[in-house]
C-alpha positions as CSV (number, residue, x, y, z in Angstrom):
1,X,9.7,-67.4,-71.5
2,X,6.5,-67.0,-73.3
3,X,5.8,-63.1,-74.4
4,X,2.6,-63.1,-72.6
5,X,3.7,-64.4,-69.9
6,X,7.0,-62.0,-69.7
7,X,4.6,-59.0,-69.7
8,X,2.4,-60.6,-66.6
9,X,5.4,-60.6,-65.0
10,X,6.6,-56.9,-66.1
11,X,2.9,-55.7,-64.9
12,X,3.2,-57.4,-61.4
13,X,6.7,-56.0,-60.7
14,X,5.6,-52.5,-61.7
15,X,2.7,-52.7,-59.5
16,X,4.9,-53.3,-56.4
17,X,7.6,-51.0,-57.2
18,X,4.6,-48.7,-57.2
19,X,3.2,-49.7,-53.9
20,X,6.7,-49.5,-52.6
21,X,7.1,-46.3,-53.3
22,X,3.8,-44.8,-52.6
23,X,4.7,-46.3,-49.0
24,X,7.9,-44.6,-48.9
25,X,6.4,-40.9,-49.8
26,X,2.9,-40.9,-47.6
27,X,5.0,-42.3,-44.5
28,X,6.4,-39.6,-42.2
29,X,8.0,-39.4,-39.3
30,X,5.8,-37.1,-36.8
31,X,8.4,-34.5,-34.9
32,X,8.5,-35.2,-31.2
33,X,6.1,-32.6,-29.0
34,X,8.4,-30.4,-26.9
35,X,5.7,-29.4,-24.0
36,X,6.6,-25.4,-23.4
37,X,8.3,-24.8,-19.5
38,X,5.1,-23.3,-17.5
39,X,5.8,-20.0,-16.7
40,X,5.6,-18.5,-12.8
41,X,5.3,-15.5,-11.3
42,X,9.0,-15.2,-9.0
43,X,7.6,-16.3,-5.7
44,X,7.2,-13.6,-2.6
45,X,7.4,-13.9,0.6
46,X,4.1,-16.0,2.5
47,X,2.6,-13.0,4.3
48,X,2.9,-9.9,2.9
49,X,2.5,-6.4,4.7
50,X,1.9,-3.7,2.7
51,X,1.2,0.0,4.3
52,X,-1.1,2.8,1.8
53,X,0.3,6.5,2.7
54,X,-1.9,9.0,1.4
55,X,-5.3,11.0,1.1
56,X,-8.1,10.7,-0.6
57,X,-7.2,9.1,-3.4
58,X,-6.0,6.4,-1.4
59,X,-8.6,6.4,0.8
60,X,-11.2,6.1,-1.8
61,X,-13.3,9.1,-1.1
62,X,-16.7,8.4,-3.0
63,X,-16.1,4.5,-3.7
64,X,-17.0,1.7,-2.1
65,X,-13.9,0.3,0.5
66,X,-13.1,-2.4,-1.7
67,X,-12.8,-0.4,-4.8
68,X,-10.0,1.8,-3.6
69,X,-6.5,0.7,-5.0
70,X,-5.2,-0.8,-2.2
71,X,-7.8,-3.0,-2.0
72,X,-7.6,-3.8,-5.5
73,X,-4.1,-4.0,-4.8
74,X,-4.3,-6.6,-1.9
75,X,-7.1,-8.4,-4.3
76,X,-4.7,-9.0,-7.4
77,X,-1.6,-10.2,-5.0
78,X,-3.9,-12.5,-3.5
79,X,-5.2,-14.1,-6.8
80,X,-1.5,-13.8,-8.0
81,X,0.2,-15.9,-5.3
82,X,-0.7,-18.2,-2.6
83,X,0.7,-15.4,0.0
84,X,-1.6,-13.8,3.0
85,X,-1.7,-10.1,2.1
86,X,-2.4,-7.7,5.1
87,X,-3.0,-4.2,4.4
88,X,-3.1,-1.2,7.0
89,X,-4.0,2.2,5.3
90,X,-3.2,5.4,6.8
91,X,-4.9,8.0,5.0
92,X,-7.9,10.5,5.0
93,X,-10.1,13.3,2.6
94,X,-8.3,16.3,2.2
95,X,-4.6,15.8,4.0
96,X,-1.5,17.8,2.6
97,X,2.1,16.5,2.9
98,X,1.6,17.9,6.5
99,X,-0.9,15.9,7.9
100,X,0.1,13.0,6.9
101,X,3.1,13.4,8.8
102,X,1.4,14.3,12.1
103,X,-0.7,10.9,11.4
104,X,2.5,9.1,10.7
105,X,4.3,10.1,13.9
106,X,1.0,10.1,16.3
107,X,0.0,6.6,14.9
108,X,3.5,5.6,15.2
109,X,3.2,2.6,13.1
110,X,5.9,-0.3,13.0
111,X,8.7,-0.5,11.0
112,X,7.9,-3.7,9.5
113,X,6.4,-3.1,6.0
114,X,7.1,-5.5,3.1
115,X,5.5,-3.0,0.8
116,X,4.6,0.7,1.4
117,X,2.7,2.9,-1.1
118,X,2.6,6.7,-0.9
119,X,0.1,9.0,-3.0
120,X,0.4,12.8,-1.7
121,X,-0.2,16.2,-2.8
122,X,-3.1,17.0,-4.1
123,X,-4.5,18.7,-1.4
124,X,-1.0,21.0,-1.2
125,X,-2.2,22.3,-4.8
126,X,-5.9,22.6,-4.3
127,X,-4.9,24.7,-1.0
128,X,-2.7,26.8,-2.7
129,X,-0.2,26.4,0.0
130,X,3.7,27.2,-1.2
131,X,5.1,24.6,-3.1
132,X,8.4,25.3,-1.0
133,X,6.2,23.2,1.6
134,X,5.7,20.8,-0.8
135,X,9.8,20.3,-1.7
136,X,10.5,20.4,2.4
137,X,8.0,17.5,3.2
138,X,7.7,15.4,0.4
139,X,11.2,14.0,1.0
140,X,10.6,13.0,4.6
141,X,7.5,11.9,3.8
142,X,9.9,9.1,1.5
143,X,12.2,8.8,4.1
144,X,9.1,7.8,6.6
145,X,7.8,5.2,4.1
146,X,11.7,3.9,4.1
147,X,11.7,4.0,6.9
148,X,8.5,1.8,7.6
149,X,9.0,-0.4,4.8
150,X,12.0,-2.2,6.9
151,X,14.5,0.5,6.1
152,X,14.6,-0.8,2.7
153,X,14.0,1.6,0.0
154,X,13.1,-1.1,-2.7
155,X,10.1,-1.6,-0.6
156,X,8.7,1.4,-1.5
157,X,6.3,2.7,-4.7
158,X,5.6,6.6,-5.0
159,X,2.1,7.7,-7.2
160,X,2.2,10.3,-9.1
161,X,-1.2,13.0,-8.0
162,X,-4.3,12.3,-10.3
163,X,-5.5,15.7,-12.0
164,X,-9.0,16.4,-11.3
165,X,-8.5,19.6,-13.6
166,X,-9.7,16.5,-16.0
167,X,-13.1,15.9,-13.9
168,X,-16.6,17.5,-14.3
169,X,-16.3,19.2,-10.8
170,X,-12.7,20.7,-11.5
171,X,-14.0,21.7,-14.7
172,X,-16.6,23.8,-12.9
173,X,-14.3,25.1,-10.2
174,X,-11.6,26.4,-12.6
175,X,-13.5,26.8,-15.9
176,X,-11.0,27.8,-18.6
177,X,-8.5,28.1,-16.2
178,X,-8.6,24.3,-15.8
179,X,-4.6,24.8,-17.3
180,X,-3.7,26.0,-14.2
181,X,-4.5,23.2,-12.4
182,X,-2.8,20.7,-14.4
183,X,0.5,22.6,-15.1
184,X,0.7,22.7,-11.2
185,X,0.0,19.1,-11.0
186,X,3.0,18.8,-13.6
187,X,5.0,20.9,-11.3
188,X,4.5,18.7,-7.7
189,X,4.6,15.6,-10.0
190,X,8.0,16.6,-11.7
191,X,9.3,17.1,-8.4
192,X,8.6,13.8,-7.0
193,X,9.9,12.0,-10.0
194,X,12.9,13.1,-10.3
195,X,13.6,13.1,-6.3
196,X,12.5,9.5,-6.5
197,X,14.9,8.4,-9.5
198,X,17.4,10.6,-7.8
199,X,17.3,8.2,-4.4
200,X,16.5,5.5,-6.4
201,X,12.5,4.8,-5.4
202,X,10.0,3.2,-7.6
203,X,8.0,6.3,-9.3
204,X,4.8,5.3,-11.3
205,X,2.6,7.5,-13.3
206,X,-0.8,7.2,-13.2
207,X,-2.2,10.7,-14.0
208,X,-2.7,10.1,-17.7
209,X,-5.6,7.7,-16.9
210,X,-7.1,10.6,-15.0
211,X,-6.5,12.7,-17.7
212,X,-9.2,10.7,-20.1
213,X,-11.8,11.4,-17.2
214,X,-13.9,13.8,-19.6
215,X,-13.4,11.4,-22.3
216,X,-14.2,8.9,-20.1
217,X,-16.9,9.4,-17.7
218,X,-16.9,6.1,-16.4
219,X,-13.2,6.7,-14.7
220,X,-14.7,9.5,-12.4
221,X,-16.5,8.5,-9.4
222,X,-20.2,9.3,-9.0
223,X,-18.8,12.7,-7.2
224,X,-17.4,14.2,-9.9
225,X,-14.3,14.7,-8.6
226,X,-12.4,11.6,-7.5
227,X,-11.1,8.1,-9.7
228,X,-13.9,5.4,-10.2
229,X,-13.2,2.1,-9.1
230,X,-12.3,0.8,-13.3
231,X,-9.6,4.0,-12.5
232,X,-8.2,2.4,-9.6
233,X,-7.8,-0.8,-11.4
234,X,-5.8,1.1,-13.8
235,X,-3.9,2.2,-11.3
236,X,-3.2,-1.1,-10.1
237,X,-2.2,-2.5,-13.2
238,X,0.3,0.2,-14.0
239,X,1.7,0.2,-10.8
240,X,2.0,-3.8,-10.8
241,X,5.3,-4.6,-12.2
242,X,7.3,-2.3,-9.7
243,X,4.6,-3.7,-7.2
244,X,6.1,-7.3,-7.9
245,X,9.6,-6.2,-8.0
246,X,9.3,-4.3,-4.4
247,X,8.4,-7.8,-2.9
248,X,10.5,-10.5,-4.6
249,X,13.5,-11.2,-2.6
């Protein structure tokens, strides 16, 4: 073989082992795509009825109807699942553990809740009646709601009482003794905590939100005194996971 032609031959087998092996390093193999499992909410039941015990703060003194947490609460289910949420609130301005039990037994409502919320107190404090009351009526008032809520007491979500001592008007009312007003909150709110991890009942807290009401204006209603509807909807998102709990089967 002539020299010149020997090195033609050289160049053209170099120039395909380099092709070859460009090939080899720029093809990959692209990993399959795993598609993530869509994640559900555990499903409830298709109609849902859920009873609000309480007073003004469930009520909603000083916002508009759907802005109390209830509503909200009935709202976020709905948007949530595909179930019919039905929602019967017994509650008014200004009751103490005693009245709502005199409501409770005149209205006589069934005993067919899926879901039963209870918010009381306040009005015990601001009355200044004895907290013995309080300790007396509180647990039936649990045992009602039980009751109601099918005689199951998974059913059922206790709210801790909001402290207006955090609000322009209970500012006003107390002035520096505005402590007073919260260490009794404490003290009613201590109480139904631990009687509701006692028995075994859903407790949620939701006075620290009301607690930023002077940092916060916009969390007071326009009365000075009671939760704002962006409150409520605090509420109802720190209330919602043992809300979802109480009504999966």
């Amino acid at each position: 073989m002539k020299p010149h032609f020997k090195q033609i031959v050289i160049i053209i087998l170099s120039v395909f082992l380099l092709s070859c092996s460009s090939d080899e390093t720029t093809t990959t193999t692209s990993p399959p795509v795993v598609t993530p499992p869509k994640t559900t909410e555990p499903p409830i039941a298709s109609k849902v009825n859920y009873l609000a015990l309480g007073d003004s703060y469930t009520i909603g003194q000083s916002v508009c109807a759907t802005c109390r947490f209830p509503e909200q609460l009935k709202a976020s289910l709905n948007a949530m699942y595909s179930s019919s949420i039905s929602l019967k609130i017994i509650a008014t301005t200004g009751w103490t553990t005693s009245n709502l039990i005199s409501a409770i037994d005149s209205q006589n409502p069934e005993s067919n809740y899926d879901l039963v919320t209870l918010l009381i107190g306040v009005n015990n404090q601001f009355q200044h009646r004895s907290f013995s009351i309080y300790e007396k009526e509180f647990p039936e008032l649990v045992n009602k709601a039980i009751m109601l809520a099918k005689g199951d007491r998974k059913n059922v979500v206790v709210i801790s009482i909001p402290d207006y001592a955090y609000t322009p008007y209970g500012q006003a009312l107390a002035g520096n003794q505005s402590g007073t007003i919260s260490t009794e909150i404490n003290q009613y709110n201590a109480f139904a905590e631990k009687y509701c991890n006692t028995n075994q009942i859903a407790f949620v807290s939701i006075t620290e939100i009301t607690r930023e009401g002077l940092n916060n204006p916009i969390l007071v209603a326009s009365d000075g005194l009671h939760p704002s509807e962006a409150a409520y909807r605090m509420f109802v998102d720190k209330m919602m996971p043992k809300v979802k709990i109480a009504l999966q089967d």
